[in-house]
N, C-alpha and C positions, 0 to 999 in steps of 0.2 A: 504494500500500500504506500502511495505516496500523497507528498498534501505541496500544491501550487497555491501562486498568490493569488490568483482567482478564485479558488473554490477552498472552501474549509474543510475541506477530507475528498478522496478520490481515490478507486484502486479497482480491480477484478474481485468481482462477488459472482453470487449465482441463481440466476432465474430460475426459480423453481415453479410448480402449477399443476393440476391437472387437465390432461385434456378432459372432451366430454366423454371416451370411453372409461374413465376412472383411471387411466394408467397417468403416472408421474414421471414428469419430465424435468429436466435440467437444461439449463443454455448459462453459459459462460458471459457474461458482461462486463462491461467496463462503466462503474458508477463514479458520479459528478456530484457532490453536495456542495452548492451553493447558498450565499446566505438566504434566498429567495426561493430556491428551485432545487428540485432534487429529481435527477435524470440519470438513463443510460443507455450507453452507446452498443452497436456490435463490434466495434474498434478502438482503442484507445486513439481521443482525437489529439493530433500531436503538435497542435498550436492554440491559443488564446482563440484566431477566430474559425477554427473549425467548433468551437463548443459555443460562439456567439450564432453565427451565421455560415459559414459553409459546411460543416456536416451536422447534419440533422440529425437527434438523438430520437432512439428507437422508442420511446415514451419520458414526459414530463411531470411531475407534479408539484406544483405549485405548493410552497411552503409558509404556514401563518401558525396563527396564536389558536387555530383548532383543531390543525394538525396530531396526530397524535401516533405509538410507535407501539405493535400488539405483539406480545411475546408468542409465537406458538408453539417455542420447546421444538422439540427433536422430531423429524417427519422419514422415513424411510425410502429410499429409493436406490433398491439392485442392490440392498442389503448395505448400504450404506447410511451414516446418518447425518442430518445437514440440520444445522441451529438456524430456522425459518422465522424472522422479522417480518411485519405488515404496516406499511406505513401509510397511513388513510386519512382523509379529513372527513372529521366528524357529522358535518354536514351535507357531505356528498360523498357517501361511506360507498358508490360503486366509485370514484375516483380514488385508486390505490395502486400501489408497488410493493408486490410481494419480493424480499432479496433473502438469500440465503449461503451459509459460510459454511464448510466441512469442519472447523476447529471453533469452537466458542468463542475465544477471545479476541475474535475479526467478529465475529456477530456482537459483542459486546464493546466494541469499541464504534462499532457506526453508533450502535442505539447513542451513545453519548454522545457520541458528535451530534446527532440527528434531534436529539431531545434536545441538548442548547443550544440548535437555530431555532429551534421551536420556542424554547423561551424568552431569546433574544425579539423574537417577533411577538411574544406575548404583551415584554415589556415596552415595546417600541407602540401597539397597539393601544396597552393603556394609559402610557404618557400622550399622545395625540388624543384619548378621549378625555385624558381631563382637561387639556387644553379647551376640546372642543365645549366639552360642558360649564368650564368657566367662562367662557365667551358668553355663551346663550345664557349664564346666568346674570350674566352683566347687563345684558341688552333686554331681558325680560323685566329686569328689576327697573330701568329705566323707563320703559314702557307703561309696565302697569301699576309701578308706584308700591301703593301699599294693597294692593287685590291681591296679593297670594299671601294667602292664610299661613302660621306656623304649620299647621298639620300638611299641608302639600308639602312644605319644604323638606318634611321629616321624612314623608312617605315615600320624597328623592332620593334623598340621602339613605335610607333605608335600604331602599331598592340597591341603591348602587353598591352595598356594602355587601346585599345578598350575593350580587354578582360577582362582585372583588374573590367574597367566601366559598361559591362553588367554581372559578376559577381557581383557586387554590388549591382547595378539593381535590380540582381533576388533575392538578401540575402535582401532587403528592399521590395519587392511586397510580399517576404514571413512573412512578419510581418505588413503588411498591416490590415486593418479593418475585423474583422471574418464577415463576412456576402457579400453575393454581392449587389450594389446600388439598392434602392426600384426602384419598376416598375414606368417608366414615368409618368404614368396618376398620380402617389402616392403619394400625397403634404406632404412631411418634415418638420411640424411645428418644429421640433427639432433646425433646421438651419438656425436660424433668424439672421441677422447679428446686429452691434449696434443702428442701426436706426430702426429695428423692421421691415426691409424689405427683404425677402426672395431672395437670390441669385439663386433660381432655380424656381423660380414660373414661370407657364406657362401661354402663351399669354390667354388662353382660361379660365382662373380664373379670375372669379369675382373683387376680391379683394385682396392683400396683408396684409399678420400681420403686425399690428400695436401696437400699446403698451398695458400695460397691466395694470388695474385701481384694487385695490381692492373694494370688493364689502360689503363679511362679512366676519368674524372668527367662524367657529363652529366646534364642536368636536375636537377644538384641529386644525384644517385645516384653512387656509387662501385661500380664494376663491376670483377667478380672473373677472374680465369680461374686454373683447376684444375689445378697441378700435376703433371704425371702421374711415376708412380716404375715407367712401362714408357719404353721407348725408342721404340716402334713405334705407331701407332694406326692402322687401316684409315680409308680415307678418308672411309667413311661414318658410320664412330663420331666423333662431333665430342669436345671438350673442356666439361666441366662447365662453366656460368657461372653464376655469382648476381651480384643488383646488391642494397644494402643501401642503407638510406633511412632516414629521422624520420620519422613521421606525425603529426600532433597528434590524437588520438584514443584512447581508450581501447582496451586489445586487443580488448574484447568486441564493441564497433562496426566493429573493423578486420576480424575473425574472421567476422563475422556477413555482409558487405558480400563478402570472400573467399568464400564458401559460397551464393551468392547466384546463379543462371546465368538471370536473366531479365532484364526489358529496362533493370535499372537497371546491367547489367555494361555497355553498351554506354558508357555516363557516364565510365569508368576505366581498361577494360582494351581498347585498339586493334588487338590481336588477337582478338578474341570476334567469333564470326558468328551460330553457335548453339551450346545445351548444351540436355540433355536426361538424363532418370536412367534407366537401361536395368533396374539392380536394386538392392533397400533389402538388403543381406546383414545387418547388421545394425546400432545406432545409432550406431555409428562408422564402418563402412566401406561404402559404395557402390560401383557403376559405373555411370559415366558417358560418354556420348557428347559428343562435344567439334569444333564446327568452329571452322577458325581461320581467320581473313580477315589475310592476307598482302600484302603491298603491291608484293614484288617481281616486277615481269612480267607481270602477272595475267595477261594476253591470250595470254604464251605458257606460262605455267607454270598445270599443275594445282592446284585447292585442294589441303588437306592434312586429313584429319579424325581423331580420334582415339578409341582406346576405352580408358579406363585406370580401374584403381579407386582411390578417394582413400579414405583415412583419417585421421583427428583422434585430437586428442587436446588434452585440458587439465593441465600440469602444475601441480605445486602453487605456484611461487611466480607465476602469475596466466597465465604463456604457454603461448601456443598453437602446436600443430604440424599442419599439413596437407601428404599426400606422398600424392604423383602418380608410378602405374606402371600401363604399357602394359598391357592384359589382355584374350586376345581371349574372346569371350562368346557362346554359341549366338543369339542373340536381335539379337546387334549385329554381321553382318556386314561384310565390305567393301562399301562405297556405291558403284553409278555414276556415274564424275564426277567420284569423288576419290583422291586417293593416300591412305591409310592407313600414318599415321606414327607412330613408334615412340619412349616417351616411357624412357630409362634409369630416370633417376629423376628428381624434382624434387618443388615445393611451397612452402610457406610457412614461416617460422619468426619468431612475432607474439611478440615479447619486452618487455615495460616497460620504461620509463626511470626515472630520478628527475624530477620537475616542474622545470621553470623556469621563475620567472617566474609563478609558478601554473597554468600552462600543463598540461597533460596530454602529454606525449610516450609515443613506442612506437617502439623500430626492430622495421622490418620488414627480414627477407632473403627474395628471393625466389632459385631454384635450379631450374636446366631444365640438364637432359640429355636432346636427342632428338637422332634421326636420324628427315630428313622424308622421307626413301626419293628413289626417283624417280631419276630420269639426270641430272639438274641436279646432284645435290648431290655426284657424285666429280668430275665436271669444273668447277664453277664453287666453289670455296670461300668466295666471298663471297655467295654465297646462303645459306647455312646459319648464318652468323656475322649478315649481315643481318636473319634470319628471329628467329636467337635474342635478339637484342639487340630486338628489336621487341615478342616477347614479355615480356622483363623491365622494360622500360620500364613496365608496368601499374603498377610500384612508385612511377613518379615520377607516374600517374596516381588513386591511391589518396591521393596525398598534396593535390593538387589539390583531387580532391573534395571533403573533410573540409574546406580551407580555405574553400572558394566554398560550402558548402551548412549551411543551419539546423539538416538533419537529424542529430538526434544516434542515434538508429536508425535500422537498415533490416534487416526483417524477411528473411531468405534465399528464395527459392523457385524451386524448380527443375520447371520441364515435365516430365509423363511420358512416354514417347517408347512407339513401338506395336513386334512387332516387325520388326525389322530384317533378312531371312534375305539372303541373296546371290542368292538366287532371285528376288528382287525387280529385276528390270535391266532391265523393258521400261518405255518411258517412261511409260505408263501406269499402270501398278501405280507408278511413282515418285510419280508429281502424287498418286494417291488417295493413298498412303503420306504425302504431307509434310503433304496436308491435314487427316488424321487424325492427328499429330506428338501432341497435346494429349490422346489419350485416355489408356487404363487400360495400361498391360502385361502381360500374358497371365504370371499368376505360376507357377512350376511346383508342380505337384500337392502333393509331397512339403515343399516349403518352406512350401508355404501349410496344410498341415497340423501343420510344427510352430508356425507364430505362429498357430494357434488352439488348440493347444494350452496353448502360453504363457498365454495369456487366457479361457480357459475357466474360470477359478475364480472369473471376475467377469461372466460372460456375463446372470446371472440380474440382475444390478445393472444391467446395461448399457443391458437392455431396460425403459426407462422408459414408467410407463402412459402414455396419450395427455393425461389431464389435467394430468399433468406437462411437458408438451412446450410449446416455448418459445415464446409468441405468435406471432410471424411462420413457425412452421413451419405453426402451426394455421391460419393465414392463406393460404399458401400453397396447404396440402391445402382448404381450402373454397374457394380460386378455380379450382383443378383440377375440381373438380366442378362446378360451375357450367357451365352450357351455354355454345360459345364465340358460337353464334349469336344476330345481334337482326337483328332484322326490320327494315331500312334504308328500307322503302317508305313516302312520306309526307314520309321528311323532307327538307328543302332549304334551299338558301341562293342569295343573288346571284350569289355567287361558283361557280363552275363546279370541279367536278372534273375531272382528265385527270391520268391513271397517265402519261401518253409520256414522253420525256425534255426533249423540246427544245420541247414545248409552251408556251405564255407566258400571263401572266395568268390564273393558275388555281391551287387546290392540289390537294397529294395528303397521302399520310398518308406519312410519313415513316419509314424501319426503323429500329426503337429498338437497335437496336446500333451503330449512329452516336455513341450519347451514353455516356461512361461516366459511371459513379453508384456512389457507396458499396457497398464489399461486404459482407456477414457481418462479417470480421474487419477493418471498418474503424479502429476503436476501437483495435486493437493494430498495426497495419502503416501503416494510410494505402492501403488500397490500393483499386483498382476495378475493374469491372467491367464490359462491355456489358452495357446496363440491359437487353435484353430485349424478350417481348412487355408491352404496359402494360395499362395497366388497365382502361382506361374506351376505346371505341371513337371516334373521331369522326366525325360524320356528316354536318356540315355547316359553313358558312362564312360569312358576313355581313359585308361591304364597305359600311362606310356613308359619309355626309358630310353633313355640317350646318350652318347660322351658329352653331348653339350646341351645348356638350357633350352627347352622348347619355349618358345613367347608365340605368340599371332597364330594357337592350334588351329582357329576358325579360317586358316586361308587352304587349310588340308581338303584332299579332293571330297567330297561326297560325304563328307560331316554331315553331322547332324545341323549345324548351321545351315549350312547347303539348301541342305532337303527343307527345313521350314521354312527357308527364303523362296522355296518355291510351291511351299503351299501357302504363301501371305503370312505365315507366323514371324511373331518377335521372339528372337532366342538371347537368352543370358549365360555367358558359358563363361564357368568360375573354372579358371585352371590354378590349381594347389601344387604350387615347384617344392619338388624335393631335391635340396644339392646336395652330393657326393660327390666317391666316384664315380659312381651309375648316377647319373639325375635322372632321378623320377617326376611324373605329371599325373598328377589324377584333376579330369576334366566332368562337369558336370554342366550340362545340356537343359536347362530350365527354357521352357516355349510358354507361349500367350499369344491369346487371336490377336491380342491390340492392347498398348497401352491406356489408360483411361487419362485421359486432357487434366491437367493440373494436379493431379495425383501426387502423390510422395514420390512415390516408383518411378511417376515418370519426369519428377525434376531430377531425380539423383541419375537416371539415365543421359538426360540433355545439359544436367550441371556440369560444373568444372573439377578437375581434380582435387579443388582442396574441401568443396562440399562434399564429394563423395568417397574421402577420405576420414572426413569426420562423420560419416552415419553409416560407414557400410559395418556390419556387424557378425560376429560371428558366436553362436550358442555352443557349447562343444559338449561332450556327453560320453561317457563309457559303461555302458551298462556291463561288459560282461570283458572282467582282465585282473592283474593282479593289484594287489591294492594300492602299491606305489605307483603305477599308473594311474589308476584312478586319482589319487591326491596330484600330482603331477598335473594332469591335463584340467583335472576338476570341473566343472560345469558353472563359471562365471563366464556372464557374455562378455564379448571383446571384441573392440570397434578395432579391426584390422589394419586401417590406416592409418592408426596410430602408433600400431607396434612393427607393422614392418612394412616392407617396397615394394609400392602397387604402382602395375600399369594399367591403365585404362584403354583399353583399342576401339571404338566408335567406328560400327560401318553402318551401313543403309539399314537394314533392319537387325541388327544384333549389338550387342556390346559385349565385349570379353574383359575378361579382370582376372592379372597375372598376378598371383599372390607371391612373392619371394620369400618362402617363411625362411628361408637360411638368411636373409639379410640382419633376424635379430638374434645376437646371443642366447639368450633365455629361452626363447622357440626353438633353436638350432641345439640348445641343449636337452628339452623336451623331446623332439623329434630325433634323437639319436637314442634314447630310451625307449618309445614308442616303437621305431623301425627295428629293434632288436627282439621283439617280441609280436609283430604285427600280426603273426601267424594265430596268437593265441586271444583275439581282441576283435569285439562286438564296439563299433565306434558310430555314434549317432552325431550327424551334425545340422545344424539349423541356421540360415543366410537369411539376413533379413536387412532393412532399411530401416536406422533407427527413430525417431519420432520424438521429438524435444517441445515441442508446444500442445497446447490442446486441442486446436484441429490437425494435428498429424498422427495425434492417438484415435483408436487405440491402435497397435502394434500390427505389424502381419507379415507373417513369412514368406519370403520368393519363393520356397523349398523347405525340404527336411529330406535327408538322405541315413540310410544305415549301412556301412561295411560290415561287410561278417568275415573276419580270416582273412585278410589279402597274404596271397603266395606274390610275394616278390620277382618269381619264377614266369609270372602270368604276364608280367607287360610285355610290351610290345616296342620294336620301333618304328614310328611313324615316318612317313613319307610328304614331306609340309615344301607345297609351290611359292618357289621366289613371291 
């Protein structure tokens, strides 16, 4: 985000909305807040008067003293979660701009910007009305003398006072608590008053929090146990525990990482197996599906899973509250297989410190009350106390994280889960069930009708023309069309194909969801993807050797260049130089009917050597060799032009790219390890163009290829025309 001297904040945010189908979209903008106006562009405009008068922004709204800024909490979309702002004037509440940020503390820094133009034009508003009302009381009193009774005067003054006082009102409910109050049934350990007795506890609870005794100190955590002010407890109601900890991290990073149920939970929390979101109620409150991976007994003791709904919230001096209670849900049955455990209450409670040290601090508390059901837990009491101590420990693992990792973000995102009935218990229906775990949730009629309601007043904005739509979608939709078929006949290589498994010295084409690759929202999360089907077909293979480097293999008689130049195909052919004293070439023959007009693929084809040096990309993979090969070649991508000497050859419909991996030490030291043992190596590779903005994402491979055993024995020497 940046801020110029025109505009009082400015940066890329994200359009969020539904269409009218109910599905959730995203568009990338470029936002303008002015002391007047609050706008955005599809471009960032890169001068004073492209944001006066020469580019015209994709929507306006006019900023005043009625304006006002609606928190909607956390919204879902592709199992991502986006902190969604509404910014609307109260008066003409279909005039509005929904924006939205992937990390909180970008969505919490417009609302402040955005509130103090708001009040800045409150204030300017009510200095010009007392002006205007001391004029006219000037000129009325000169007029009608003494005909205005004290009681009119009062009834002025009165009035105006009422107004002054629910303008006040409304400039303090606007900075009220980000979240709306937890649902009834939802017990707030957080709001324990000085006696340890809860001001909102309801008639139908058990018991009141009472104080809190330490129990032990481990990793680092200080662990609580709950008081109880009953004499009696059933043996399967256990005792409240929370463990309390330091984090060095900001609450928003600790908050965000808490909210988080995909595979980067596995890094912190040692009780996490899986999670899943059953239903969005609304941008505070959820249910969620929850398994826990338990350590005690496994082989005799059942899992445990849970279904409970979490709610948040953000208080005003920076913390956060997250509270977890059981809730059974039509959609989320009991599973077969697991016990079905019942959570009292518990959660998070992400509080600030002061700094030391310049340091950033945060205590965390974490708080569980369950009962894991099951026959184990009234006869064995060191199961339950086992079990809960294993979950609170997350706290001493949250802390960990933060110290061993770079990342100062990490984007939340939670799986949507299919549903769930109890009806579901034959093994069958379970496998198809888990396999499907990642699609959509079947939303009920009724609810789904009011969030389209809710958004119906921006449905017509939503649906942007197609020449609007963001390069890579429009990329997308013309490689959909495009026929998947090409005509394979004709072309050939030395090297043999064979689909088998255990076949040797031969390739095949590799499944592009082996490789991940940049996603859409790489830019804001880091995250990826299984790349997919790719782009370009390959069709063939070429094993060569020589006393001297091969370069320009495509000028060879009756190539596979050749032959798709004379069926109108675009061919890509990656020749991989091996120097010794044999030089090897292994050559790979990727075809396409056509490149697609302003494409990635097709700027990195008609760019220059230093763009297509900086994006050409290389995935590398050994599923099957000894393990110091594997560590050696490893599976990080590597942008080729960076590490060694690429030529580029450009002809009429092909382009070849000479990789010289001997030109770098560290390759050429790799690749003499490699070549000593190639005979006994399954090697998977994946070429791609890499994607650094957000219309270049997401990711897509030209290819994916798999060697199986190459015999050294098997090349060939080629025959290459002046």
């Amino acid at each position: 985000m940046s801020s110029s001297s025109s505009a009082v904040y400015e940066g890329w945010m994200v359009r969020y909305g539904r269409r009218k189908i109910g599905r959730s979209f995203v568009h990338t903008r470029y936002f303008v807040l002015e002391p007047r106006m609050l706008s955005y562009y599809k471009r960032k405009p890169q001068h004073k008067a492209d944001k006066v008068g020469g580019k015209l922004p994709i929507k306006s709204l006019p900023i005043d003293g009625n304006c006002r800024v609606e928190d909607r909490g956390l919204k879902m979309h592709h199992g991502h979660m986006l902190y969604v702002l509404c910014v609307y004037n109260k008066r003409e509440k279909h005039n509005r701009i929904t924006m939205a940020a992937f990390n909180i503390q970008e969505a919490l820094i417009w609302k402040e910007k955005i509130e103090m133009v708001i009040d800045q034009q409150q204030g300017a508003a009510q200095s010009d009305g007392n002006r205007a009302i001391s004029s006219s009381q000037q000129k009325a009193s000169l007029e009608n003398g003494r005909k205005s009774s004290s009681s009119d005067h009062e009834s002025q003054y009165s009035n105006e006072e009422e107004e002054e006082e629910e303008e006040n009102q409304r400039s303090l409910l606007r900075r009220t608590t980000i979240g709306n109050g937890p649902p009834e049934s939802l017990y707030d350990w957080t709001r324990e008053n000085d006696f340890g007795i809860s001001n909102q506890a309801s008639p139908d609870q058990v018991f009141s929090r009472g104080h809190w005794r330490l129990v032990r100190c481990q990793n680092s955590l200080r662990i609580f146990e709950e008081l109880q002010d009953v004499d009696y407890l059933a043996r399967s109601c256990s005792r409240a525990m929370k463990a309390v900890g330091v984090v060095e991290a900001s609450c928003e990073a600790i908050f965000q990482l808490v909210m988080s149920m995909d595979t980067t939970r596995f890094e912190w929390d040692c009780s996490f197996q899986y999670g899943s979101l059953v239903e969005e109620v609304d941008g505070h409150t959820a249910i969620l599906y929850h398994r826990l991976q338990l350590d005690w007994f496994p082989m005799v003791v059942w899992p445990r899973d849970l279904c409970y709904v979490r709610y948040w919230r953000r208080n005003d001096d920076g913390s956060y509250v997250v509270l977890f209670q059981s809730r059974e849900h039509p959609n989320c049955g009991p599973q077969p297989g697991f016990v079905r455990a019942h959570i009292e209450s518990g959660g998070f409670n992400i509080s600030p410190l002061k700094s030391r040290n310049g340091r950033i601090r945060t205590q965390v508390q974490h708080l569980m009350q369950i009962d894991l059901k099951g026959w184990g837990v009234g006869y064995v009491p060191s199961f339950q106390q086992h079990c809960l101590l294993h979950m609170l420990n997350s706290v001493a693992g949250l802390r960990e994280w933060f110290s061993q990792s770079d990342e100062s973000q990490v984007l939340p995102r939670i799986p949507v889960m299919v549903n769930m009935t109890p009806s579901a218990s034959s093994k069958k229906g379970r496998k198809a069930q888990e396999n499907t775990m990642q699609t959509s949730l079947p939303m009920d009629p009724s609810r789904h009708s009011t969030i389209l309601e809710e958004e119906s007043d921006e449905d017509d904005e939503f649906l942007i023309p197609e020449s609007e739509q963001e390069p890579s979608t429009r990329e997308d939709a013309e490689d959909a069309k495009q026929p998947d078929h090409i005509d394979l006949s004709g072309f050939s290589g030395n090297l043999r194909r064979d689909d088998r498994d255990n076949s040797r010295d031969c390739w095949r084409i590799s499944d592009g969801n082996n490789f991940r690759v940049r996603s859409k929202n790489f830019v804001y999360d880091k995250s990826k993807v299984p790349a997919g089907k790719p782009l370009m077909e390959l069709v063939a293979v070429d094993w060569f050797k020589d006393t001297k480097r091969m370069d320009h293999v495509a000028r060879r008689k009756g190539c596979a260049v050749q032959v798709a130049a004379e069926k109108g195909l675009f061919t890509l052919a990656i020749n991989l130089q091996v120097p010794g004293t044999t030089n090897y070439s292994m050559v790979f023959y990727f075809v396409t009917k056509k490149l697609v007009p302003n494409s990635l693929l097709q700027r990195f084809v008609d760019g220059d050597d230093e763009f297509r040096n900086s994006r050409f990309k290389l995935i590398p993979s050994v599923p099957k060799g000894s393990w110091i090969v594997r560590q050696s070649v490893g599976s990080t991508p590597c942008l080729l032009g960076k590490a060694v000497d690429i030529t580029y050859i450009r002809g009429v419909n092909y382009l070849e790219i000479d990789v010289d991996i001997g030109s770098s030490t560290v390759a050429n030291g790799v690749l003499g390890l490699v070549c000593g043992v190639i005979t006994t190596l399954v090697v998977d590779m994946a070429f791609l163009v890499q994607g650094n903005t957000y219309e270049e994402l997401p990711e897509r491979l030209i290819g994916a290829v798999r060697m199986s055993h190459i015999e050294l024995s098997s090349a060939v020497v080629p025959v290459l025309e002046d």
